[in-house]
C-alpha positions as CSV (number, residue, x, y, z in Angstrom):
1,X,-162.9,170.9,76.4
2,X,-165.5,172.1,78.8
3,X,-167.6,175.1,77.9
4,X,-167.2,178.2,80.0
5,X,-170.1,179.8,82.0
6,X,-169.8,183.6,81.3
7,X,-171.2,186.3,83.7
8,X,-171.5,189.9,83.7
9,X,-171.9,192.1,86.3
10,X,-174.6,193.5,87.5
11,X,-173.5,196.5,88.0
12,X,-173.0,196.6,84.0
13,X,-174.2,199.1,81.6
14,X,-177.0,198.9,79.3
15,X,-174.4,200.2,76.4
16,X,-172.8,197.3,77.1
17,X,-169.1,198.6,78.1
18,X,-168.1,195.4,80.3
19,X,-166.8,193.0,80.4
20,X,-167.6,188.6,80.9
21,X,-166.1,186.9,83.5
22,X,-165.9,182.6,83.3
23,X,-163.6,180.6,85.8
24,X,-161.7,177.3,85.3
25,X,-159.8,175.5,88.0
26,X,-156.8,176.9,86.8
27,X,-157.9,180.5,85.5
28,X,-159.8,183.2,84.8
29,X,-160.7,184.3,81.7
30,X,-162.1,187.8,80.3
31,X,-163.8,188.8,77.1
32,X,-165.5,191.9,76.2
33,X,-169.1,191.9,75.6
34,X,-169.4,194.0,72.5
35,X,-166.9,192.0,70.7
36,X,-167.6,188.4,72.4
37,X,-166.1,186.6,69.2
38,X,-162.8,188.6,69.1
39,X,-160.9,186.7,72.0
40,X,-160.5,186.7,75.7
41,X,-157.4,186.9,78.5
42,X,-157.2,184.4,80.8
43,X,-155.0,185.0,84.1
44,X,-153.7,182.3,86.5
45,X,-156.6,182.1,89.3
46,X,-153.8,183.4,92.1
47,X,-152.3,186.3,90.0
48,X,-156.3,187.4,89.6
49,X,-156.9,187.0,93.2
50,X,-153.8,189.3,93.8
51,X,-154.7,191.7,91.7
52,X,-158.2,191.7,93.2
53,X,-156.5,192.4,96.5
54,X,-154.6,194.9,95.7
55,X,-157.2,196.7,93.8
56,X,-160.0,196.9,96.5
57,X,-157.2,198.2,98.9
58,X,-156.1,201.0,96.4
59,X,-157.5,204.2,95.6
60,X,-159.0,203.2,92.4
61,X,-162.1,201.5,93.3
């Protein structure tokens, strides 16, 4: 099992109310950074990149 590099942005918070991001070849995964232990999602690399189309051409950015 290979170990997952985790970054946050930094555009972040100091309260910490982010979020980690890590990539595999295969996905990306997401944990939050006040509870690191407590689990992450991990997406399919194309459905992520979909979504991050769709998001920075949306009105929600």
């Amino acid at each position: 099992m290979t170990r997952k590099t985790w970054r946050t942005s930094s555009y972040s918070q100091p309260s910490n109310a982010c979020v980690e991001v890590a990539t595999s070849p295969t996905a990306v995964h997401i944990r939050d950074t006040k509870n690191r232990g407590g689990g992450e999602l991990a997406f399919a690399t194309s459905a992520f990149k979909s979504f991050l189309v769709k998001f920075a051409n949306s009105e929600h950015r």
